[in-house]
RODO-2510 file (C-alpha; in nm, 4 decimals, decimal comma):
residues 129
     n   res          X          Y          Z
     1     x     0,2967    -0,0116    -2,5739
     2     x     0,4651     0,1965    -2,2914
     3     x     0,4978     0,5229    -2,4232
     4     x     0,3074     0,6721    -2,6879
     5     x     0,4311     0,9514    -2,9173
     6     x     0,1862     1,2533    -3,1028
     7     x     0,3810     1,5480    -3,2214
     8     x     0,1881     1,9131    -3,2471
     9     x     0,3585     2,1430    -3,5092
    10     x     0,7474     2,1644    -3,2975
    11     x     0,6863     1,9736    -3,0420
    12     x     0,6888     1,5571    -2,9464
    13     x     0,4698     1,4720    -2,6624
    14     x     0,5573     1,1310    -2,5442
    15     x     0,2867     1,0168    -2,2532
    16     x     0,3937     0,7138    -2,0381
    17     x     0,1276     0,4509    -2,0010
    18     x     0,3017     0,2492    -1,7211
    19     x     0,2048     0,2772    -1,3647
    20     x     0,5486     0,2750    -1,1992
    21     x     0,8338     0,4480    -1,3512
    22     x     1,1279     0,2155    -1,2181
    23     x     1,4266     0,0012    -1,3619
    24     x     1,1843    -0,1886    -1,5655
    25     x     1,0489     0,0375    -1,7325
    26     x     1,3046     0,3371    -1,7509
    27     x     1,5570     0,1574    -1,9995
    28     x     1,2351     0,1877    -2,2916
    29     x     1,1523     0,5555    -2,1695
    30     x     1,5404     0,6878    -2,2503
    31     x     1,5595     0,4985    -2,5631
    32     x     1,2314     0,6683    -2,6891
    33     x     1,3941     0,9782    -2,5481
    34     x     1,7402     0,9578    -2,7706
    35     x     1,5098     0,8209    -3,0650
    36     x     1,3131     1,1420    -3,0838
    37     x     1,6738     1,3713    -3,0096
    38     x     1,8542     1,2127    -3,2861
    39     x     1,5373     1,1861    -3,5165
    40     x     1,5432     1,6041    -3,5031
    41     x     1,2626     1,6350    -3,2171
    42     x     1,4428     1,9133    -2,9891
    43     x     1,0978     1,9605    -2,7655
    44     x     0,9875     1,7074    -2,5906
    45     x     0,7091     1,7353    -2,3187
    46     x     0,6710     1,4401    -2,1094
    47     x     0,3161     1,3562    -1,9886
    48     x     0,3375     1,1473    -1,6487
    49     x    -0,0429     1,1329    -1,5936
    50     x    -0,0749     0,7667    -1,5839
    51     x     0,2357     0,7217    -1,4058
    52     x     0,1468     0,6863    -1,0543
    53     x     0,5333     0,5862    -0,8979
    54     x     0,8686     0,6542    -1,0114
    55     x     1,1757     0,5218    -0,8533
    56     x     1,5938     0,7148    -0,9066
    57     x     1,6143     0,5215    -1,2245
    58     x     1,2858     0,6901    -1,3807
    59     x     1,4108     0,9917    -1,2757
    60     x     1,7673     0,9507    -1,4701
    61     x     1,5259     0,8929    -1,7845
    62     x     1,3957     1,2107    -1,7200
    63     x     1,6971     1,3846    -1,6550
    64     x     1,8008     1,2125    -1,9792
    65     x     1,5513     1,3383    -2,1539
    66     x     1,5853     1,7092    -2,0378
    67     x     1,9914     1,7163    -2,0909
    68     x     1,8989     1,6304    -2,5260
    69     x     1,6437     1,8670    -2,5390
    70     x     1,9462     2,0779    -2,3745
    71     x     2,1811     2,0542    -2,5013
    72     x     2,0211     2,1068    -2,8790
    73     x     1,8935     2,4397    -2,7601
    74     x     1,5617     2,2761    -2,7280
    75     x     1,2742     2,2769    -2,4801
    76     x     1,1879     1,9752    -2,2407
    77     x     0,8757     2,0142    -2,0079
    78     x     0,7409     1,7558    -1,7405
    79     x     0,3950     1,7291    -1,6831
    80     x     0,0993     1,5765    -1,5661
    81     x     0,2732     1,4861    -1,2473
    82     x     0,0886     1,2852    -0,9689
    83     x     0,0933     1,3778    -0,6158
    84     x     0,4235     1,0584    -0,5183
    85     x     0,6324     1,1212    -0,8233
    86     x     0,5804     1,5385    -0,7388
    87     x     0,7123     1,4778    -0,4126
    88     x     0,9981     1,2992    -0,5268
    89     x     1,1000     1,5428    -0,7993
    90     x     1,0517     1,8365    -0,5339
    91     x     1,2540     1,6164    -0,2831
    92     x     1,5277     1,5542    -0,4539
    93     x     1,5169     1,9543    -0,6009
    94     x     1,4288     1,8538    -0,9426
    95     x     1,1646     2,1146    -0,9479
    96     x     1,4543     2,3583    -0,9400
    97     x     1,6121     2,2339    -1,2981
    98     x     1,2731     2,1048    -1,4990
    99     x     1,0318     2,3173    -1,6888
   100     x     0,6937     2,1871    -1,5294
   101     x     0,2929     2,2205    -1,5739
   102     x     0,0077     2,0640    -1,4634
   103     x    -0,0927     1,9841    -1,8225
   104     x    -0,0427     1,8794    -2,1550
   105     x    -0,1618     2,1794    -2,3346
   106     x    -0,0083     2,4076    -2,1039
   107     x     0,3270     2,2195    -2,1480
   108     x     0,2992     2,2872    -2,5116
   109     x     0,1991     2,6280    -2,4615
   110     x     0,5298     2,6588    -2,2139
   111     x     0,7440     2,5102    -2,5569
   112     x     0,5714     2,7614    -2,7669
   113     x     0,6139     3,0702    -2,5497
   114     x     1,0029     2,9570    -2,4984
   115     x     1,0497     2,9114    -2,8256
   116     x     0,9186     3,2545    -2,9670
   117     x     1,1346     3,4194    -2,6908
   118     x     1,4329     3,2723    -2,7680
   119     x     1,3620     3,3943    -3,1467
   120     x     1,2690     3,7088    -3,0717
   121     x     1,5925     3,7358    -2,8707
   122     x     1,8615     3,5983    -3,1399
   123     x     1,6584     3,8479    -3,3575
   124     x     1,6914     4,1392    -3,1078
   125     x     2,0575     3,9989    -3,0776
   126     x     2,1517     4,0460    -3,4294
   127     x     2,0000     4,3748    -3,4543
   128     x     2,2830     4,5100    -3,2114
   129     x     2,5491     4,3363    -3,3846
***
């Protein structure tokens, strides 16, 4: 298996188990991604401990994978990145668009506090309306 899946409480944490993240491996990573969107999963954190390289087409799974969680007013978060696939997220200004932590935990801590800010906001909003 590729990619394994555990969900915590509101959150899906899908941890890649493949070494390089390239155009043989991507294809399996977005469809696990659009599974989990259309199966109700809106956060999604995205552990890429194991995965040591990661080419442009690993990186449009990713981007995949954070436009869903979008774009349902959900929360994705990268993590776990090593030192080559950090450098090519900061390279090519990913950093600037992705929610990411060192960790797993702290990535579902991230989802957590996101999640109870965005509630306490729509709750704040309707007050004032």
């Amino acid at each position: 298996m590729k990619f394994t899946i555990e969900h915590r409480d509101r959150v899906a944490i899908v941890t890649s188990t493949v070494e390089k993240l390239d155009a043989l491996h991507a294809p399996d990573l977005k469809a696990e991604l659009v599974q989990l969107a259309k199966s109700g999963h809106l956060n999604i954190v995205l552990d890429l401990t194991e995965s040591r390289y990661c080419d442009s087409s690993g990186l449009s799974a990713v981007l995949v994978g954070n436009r869903l969680c979008r774009d349902e007013n959900g929360i994705f978060v990268l993590c776990g990145l090593q030192p080559t696939v950090e450098k090519l997220v900061q390279i090519s200004q990913l950093d600037r668009v992705l929610n990411i932590t060192p960790t797993v935990d702290e990535a579902v801590d991230f989802v957590y506090m996101e999640a109870t800010e965005r509630e306490l906001g729509d709750a704040g909003s309707e007050l004032n309306s």
